[in-house]
FINU-180292 format. One record per residue (C-alpha): chain; x, y, z. Coordinates in nm, 4 decimals, decimal comma, padded with zeros to 6 digits. Each point is the difference from the previous one (the first is absolute). Example, Ala and Ser with C-alpha at 12.3 -4.5 7.8 and 13.67 -1.06 7.14 Angstrom:
residues 2
ATOM  chain        c1        c2        c3
ATOM      A   01,2300  -00,4500   00,7800
ATOM      A   00,1370   00,3440  -00,0660
This chain:
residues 286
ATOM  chain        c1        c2        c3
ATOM      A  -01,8134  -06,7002  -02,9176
ATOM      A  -00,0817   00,3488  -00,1134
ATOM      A  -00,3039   00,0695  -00,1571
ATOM      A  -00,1329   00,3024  -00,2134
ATOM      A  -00,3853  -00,0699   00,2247
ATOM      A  -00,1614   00,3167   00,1297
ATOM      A  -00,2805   00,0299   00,2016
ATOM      A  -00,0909   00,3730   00,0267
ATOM      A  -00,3351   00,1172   00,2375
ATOM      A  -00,1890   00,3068  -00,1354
ATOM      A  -00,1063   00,1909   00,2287
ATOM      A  -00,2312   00,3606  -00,0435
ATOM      A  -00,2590   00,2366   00,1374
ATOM      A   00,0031  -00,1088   00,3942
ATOM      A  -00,1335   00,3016   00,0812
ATOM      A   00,0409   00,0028   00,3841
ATOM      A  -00,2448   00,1878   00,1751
ATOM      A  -00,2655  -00,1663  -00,2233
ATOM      A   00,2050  -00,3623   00,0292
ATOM      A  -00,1599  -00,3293  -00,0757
ATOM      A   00,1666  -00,1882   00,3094
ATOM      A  -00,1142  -00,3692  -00,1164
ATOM      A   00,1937   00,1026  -00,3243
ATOM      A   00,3373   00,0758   00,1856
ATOM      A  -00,0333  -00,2758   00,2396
ATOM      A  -00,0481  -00,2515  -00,3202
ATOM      A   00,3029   00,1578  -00,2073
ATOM      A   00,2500   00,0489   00,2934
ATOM      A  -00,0934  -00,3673   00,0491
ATOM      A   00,1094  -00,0880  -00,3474
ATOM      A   00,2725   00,2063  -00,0556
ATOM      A   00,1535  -00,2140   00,3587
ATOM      A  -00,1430  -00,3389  -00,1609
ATOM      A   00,1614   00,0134  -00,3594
ATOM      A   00,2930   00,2615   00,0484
ATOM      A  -00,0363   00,2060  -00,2864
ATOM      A   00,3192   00,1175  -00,1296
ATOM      A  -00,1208   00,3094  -00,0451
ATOM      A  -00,3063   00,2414   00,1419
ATOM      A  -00,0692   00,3033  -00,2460
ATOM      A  -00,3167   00,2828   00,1552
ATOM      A  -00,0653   00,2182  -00,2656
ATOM      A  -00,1353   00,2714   00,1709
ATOM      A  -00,2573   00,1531   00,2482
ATOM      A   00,0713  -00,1695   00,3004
ATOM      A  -00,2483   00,2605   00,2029
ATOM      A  -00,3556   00,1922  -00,0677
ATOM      A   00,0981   00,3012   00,1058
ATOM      A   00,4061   00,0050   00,0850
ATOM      A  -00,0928   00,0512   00,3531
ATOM      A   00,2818  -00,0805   00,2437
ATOM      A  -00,2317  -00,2419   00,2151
ATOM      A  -00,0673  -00,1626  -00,3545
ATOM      A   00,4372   00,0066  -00,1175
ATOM      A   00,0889  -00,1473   00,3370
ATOM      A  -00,2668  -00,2874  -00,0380
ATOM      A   00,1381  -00,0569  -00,3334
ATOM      A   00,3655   00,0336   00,0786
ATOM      A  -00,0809  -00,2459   00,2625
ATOM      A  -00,1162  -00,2699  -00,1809
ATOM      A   00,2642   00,0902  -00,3397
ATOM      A   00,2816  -00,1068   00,2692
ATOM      A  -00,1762  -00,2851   00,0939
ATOM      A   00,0324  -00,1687  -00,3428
ATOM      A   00,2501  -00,2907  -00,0225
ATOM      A   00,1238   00,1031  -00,3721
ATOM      A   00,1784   00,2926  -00,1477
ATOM      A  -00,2493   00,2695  -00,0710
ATOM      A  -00,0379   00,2646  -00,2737
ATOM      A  -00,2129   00,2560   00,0742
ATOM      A  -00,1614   00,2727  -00,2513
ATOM      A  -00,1748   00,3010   00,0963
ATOM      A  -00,3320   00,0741  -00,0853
ATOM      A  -00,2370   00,2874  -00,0158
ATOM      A  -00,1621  -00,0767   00,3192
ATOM      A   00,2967   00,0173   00,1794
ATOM      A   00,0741   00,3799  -00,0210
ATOM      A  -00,1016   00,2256   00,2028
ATOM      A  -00,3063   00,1438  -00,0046
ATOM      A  -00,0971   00,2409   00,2831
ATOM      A   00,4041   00,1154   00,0258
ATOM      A   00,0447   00,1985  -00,3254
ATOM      A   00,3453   00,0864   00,1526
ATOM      A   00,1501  -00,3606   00,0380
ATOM      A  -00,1884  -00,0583  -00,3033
ATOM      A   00,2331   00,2410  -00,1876
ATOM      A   00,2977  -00,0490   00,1814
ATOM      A   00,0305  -00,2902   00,1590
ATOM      A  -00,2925  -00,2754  -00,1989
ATOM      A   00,1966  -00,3224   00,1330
ATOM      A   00,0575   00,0735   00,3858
ATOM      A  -00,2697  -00,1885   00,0919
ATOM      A   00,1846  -00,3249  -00,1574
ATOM      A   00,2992   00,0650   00,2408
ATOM      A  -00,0620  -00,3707   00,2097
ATOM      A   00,0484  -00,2028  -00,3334
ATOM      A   00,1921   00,2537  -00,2140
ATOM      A   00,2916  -00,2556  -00,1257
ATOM      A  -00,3052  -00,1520  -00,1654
ATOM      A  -00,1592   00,2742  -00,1921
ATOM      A   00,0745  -00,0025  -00,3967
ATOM      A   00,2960  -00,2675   00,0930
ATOM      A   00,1689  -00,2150  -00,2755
ATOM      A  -00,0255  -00,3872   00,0381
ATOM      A   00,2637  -00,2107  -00,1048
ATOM      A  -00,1913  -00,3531  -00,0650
ATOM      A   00,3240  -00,1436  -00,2449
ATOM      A  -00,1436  -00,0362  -00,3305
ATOM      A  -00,2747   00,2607   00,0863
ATOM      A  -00,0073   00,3612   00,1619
ATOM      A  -00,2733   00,2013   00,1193
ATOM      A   00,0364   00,3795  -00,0705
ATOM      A  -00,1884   00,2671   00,0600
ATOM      A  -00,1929   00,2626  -00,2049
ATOM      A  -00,2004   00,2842   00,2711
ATOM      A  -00,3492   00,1556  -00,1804
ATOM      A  -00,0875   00,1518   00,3365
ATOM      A   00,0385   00,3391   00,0078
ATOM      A  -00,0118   00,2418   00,2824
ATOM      A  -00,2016   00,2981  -00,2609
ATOM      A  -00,0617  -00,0009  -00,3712
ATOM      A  -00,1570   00,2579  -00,2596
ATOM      A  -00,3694  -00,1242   00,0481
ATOM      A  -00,2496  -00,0546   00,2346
ATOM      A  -00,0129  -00,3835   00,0814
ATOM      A   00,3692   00,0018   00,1765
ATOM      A  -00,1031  -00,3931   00,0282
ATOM      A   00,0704  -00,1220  -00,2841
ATOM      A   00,3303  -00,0997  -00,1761
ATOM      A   00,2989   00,1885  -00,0983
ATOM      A   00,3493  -00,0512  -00,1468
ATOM      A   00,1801   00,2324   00,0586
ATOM      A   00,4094  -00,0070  -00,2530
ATOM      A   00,1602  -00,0087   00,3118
ATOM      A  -00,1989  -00,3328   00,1062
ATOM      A   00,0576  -00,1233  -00,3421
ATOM      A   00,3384   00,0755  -00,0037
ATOM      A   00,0761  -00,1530   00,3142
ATOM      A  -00,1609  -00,3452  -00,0811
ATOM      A   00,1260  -00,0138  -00,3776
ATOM      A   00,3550   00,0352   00,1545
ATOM      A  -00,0375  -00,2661   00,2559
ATOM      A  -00,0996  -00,2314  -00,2890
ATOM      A   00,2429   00,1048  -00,2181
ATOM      A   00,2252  -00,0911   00,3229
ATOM      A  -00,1109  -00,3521  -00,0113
ATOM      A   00,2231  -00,2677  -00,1011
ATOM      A  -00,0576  -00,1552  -00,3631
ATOM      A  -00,2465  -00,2529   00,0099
ATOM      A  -00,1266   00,1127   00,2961
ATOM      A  -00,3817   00,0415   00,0047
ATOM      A  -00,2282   00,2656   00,1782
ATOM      A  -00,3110   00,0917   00,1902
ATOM      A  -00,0938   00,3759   00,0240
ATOM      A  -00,2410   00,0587   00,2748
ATOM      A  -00,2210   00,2538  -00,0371
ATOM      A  -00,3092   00,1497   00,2472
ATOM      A  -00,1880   00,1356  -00,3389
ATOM      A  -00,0837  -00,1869  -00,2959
ATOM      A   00,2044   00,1764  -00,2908
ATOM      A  -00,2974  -00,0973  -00,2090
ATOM      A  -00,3554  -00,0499   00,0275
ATOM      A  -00,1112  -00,3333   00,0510
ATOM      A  -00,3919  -00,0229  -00,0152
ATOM      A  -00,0510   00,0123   00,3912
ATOM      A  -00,2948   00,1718   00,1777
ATOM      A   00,3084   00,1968   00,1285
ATOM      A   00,2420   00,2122  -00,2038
ATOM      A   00,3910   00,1260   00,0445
ATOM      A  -00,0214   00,2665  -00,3067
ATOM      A   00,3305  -00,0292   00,0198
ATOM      A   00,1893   00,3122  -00,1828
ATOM      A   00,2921  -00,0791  -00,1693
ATOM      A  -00,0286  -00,3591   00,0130
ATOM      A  -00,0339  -00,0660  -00,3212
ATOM      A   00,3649   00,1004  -00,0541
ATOM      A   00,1441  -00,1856   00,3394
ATOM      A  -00,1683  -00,3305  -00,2120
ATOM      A   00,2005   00,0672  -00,2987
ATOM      A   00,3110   00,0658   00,1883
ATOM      A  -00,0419  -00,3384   00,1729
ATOM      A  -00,0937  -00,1578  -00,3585
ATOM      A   00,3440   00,0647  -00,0561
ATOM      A   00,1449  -00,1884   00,2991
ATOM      A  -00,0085  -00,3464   00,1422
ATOM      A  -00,3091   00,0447   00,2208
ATOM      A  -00,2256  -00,3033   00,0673
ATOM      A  -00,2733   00,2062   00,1511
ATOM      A  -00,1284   00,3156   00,1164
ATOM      A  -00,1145  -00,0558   00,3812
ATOM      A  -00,2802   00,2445   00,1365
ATOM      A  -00,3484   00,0631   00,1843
ATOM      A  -00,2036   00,2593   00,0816
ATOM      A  -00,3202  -00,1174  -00,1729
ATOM      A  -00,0836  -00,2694   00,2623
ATOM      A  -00,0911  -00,2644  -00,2615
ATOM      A   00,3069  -00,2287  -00,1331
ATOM      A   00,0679  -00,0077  -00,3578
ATOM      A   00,2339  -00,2142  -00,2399
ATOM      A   00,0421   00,1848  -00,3385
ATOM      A   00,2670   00,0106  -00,2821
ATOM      A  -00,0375   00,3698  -00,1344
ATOM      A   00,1878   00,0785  -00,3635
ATOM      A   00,2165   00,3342  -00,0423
ATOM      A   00,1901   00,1262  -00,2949
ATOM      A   00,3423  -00,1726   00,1503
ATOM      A  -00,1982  -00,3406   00,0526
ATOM      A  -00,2322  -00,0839   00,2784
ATOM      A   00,0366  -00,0504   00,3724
ATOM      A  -00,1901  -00,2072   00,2268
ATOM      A  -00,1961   00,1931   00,3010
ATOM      A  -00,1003  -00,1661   00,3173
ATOM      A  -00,2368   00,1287   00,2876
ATOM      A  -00,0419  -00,0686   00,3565
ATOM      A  -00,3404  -00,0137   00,1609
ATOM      A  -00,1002   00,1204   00,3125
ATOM      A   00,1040  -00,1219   00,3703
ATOM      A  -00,2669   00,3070   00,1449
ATOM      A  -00,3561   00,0203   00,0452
ATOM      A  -00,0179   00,2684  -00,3047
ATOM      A  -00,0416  -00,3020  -00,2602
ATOM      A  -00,2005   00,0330  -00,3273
ATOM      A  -00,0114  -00,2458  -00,2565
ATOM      A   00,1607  -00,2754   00,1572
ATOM      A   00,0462  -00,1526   00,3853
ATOM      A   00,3303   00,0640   00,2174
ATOM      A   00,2722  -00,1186  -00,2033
ATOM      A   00,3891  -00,0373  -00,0944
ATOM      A   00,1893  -00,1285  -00,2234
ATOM      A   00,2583  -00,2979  -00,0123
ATOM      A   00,2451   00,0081  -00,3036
ATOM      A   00,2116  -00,2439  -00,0630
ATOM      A   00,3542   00,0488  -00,2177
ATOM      A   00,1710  -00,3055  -00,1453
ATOM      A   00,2521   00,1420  -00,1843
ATOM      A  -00,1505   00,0569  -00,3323
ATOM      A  -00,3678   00,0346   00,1037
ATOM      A  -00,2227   00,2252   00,2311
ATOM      A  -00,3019  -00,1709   00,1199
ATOM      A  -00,2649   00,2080   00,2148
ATOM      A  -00,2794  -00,1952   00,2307
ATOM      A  -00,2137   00,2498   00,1693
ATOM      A  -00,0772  -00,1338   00,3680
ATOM      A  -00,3619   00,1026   00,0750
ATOM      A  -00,0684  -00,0054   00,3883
ATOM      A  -00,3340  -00,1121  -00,1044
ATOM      A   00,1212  -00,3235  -00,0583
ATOM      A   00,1686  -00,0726   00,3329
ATOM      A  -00,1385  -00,3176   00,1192
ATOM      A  -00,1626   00,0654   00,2827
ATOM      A  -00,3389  -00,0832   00,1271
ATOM      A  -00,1011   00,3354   00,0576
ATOM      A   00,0718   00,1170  -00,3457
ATOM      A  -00,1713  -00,2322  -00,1770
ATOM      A  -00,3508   00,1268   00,1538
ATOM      A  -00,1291   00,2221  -00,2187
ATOM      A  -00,4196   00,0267  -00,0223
ATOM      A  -00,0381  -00,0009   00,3851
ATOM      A  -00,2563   00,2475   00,2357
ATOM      A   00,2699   00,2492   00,1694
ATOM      A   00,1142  -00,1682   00,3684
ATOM      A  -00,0690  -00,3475  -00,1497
ATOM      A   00,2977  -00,1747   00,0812
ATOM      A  -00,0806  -00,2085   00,3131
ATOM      A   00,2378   00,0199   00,3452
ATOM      A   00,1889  -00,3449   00,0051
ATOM      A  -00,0735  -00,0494   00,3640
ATOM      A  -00,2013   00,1810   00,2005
ATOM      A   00,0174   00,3549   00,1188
ATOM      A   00,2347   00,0517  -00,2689
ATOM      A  -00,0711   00,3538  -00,1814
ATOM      A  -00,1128  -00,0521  -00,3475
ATOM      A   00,1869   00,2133  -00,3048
ATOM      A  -00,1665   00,2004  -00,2720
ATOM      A   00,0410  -00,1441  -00,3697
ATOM      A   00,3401   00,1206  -00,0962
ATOM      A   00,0862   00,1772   00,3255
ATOM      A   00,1757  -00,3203   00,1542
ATOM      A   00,2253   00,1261   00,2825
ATOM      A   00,3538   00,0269  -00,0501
ATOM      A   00,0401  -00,2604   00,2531
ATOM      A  -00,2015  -00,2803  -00,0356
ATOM      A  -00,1784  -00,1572   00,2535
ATOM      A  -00,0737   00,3694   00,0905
ATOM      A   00,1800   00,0986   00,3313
ATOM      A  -00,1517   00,2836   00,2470
């Protein structure tokens, strides 16, 4: 029988080029193990939008066995080619771009997307957020779009509001995009940027709308370990578990308080692995 069950994976900040591989191994392993109906990456899948660091990431996008959403984020801009900056900011995104800012169709729920990357804005710090009408527009007419009773998730890359994390979006004009979507049926705002993940139901003058942030899957974490999140629909309600690669059960990463190259060889000659630098493949293969 049909059901109305969603299970969405929320995906941000992979920053290739500054990757945490361990990270991708473990969530590529559970998006094959529990089939998500749905992967959403909201945003700054490289550090620097380099094309060594675009083709790693395009490569392991494609490799996902789910239909993928992808947002763009600040990182992934240009930054030493003013020129493609300017003129052509989403080149770089050619090996996955049927994925970038796509609609998802999920029945009962949709996935739409709302862009606060910008390729140049009025002030210094071109990093953080920005809604531009156009953006606006565009989203608030795909949701309009939707069928009645039909419920949505806007991804974002910025936080259209502050959200008490060591990292901030200072998102301009998204105070206004979170009345507009006050008005609509939107479930939740999607987003990342700040590294930390965040659950938070924030009030506006058209009634309030629930925000939800990504972690980290990079080395660049702050508050919080490598991280995603797993939100499951069932129709009426959205619940969000945050999946902490911290609490993978594994041997190794339940060592904590241990003198650096303490872990012993299981037989011998075996080379021995630093705290939390276990090889990729494991026993370690030379």
């Amino acid at each position: 029988m049909a059901t109305d069950t969603r299970r969405i994976f929320h995906l941000s900040d992979i920053h290739f080029g500054l990757e945490n591989t361990r990270a991708l191994d473990w969530v590529k392993q559970e998006i094959a193990e529990k089939q998500p109906d749905a992967v959403a990456i909201t945003g700054d899948l490289t550090m620097r939008a380099r094309h060594r660091e675009f083709a790693a990431a395009t490569q392991w996008i494609n490799s996902l066995d789910a239909p993928v959403t992808v947002e763009v984020g600040n990182h992934d801009m240009p930054y030493f080619n003013l020129i493609e900056r300017f003129f052509a900011p989403y080149e770089r995104f050619r090996g996955m771009k049927e994925k970038v800012e796509r609609e998802l169709d999920l029945g009962a729920l949709a996935i739409v997307p709302l862009k606060t990357a910008v390729r140049m804005q009025p002030r210094l710090n071109w990093s953080k957020g920005w809604v531009s009408q156009r953006a606006l527009d565009r989203c608030l007419t795909a949701l309009d779009a939707l069928p009645k009773g039909i419920q949505a998730l806007v991804a974002v890359h910025h936080p259209l509001r502050e959200v008490g994390t060591q990292g901030t979006a200072l998102t301009k004009h998204g105070d206004l995009a979170l009345r507009e979507l006050a008005k609509r049926n939107v479930t939740a705002v999607l987003s990342g940027h700040v590294h930390d993940a965040f659950d938070i139901m924030e009030d506006t003058s058209e009634g309030p709308v629930r925000m939800i942030g990504a972690g980290t899957l990079s080395q660049r974490t702050r508050s919080t370990p490598p991280s995603f999140n797993e939100i499951e629909w069932d129709g009426r309600k959205l619940t969000v578990c945050v999946r902490n690669l911290q609490q993978v059960d594994t041997r190794d990463m339940q060592i904590d308080d241990v003198p650096e190259n303490a872990l012993p060889p299981r037989s011998e000659g075996e080379p021995v692995a630093p705290v939390r630098q276990v090889p990729r493949v494991d026993p370690p293969v030379h």
